[in-house]
C-alpha positions as CSV (number, residue, x, y, z in Angstrom):
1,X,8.7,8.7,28.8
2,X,10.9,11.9,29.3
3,X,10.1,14.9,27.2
4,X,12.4,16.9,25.1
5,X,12.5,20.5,24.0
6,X,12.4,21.0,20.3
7,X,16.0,21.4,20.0
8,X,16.7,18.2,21.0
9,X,13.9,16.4,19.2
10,X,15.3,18.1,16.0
11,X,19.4,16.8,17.2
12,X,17.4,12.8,17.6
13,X,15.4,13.0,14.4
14,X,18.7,14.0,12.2
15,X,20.3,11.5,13.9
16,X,18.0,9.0,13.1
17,X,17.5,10.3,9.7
18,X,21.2,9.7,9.0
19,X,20.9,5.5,9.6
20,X,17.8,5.4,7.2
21,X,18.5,3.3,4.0
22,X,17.2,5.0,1.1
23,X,15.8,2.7,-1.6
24,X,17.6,3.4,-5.5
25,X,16.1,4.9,-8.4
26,X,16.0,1.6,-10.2
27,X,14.3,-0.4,-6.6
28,X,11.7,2.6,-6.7
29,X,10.7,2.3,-9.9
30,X,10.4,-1.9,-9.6
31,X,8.6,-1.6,-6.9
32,X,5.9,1.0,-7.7
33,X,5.8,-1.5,-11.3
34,X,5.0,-4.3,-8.7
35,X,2.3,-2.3,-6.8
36,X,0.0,-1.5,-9.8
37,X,0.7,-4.8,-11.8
38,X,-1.1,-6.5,-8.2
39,X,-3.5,-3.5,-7.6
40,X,-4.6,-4.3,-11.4
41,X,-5.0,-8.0,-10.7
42,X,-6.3,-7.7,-7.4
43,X,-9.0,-5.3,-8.8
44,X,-9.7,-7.5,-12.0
45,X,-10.1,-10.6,-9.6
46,X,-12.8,-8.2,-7.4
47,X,-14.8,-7.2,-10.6
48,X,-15.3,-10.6,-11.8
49,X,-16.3,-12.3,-8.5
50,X,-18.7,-9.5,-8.0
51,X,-20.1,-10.4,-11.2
52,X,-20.5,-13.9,-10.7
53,X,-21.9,-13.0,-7.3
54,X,-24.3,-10.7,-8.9
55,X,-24.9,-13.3,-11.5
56,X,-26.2,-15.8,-9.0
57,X,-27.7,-13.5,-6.5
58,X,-30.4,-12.2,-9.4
59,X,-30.5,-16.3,-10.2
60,X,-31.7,-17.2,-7.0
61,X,-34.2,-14.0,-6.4
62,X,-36.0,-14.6,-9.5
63,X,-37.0,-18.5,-8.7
């Protein structure tokens, strides 16, 4: 892989920067709505199987 000086680099990565897609207000908000509705239910579903795990572990120690 050729190097570049720093000018360059900073010419490629504006250049680049120019074809990114930037998401909308409204697709930023939906999105980060989406990502703590599953990190919630994710997190709920962890709680409660370690519970029941839990549950049975002390079960079957104490026979």
């Amino acid at each position: 892989m050729a190097k570049t000086g720093p000018v360059q680099y900073t010419k490629e990565v504006k250049s680049e920067m120019k074809k990114v897609t930037w998401p909308s207000k409204d697709e930023t908000i939906k999105s980060t709505i989406a990502v703590f509705v599953m990190v919630t239910l994710i997190s709920l579903f962890l709680f409660f199987a370690d519970q029941v795990m839990a549950f049975v572990i002390k079960l079957l120690l104490s026979l």
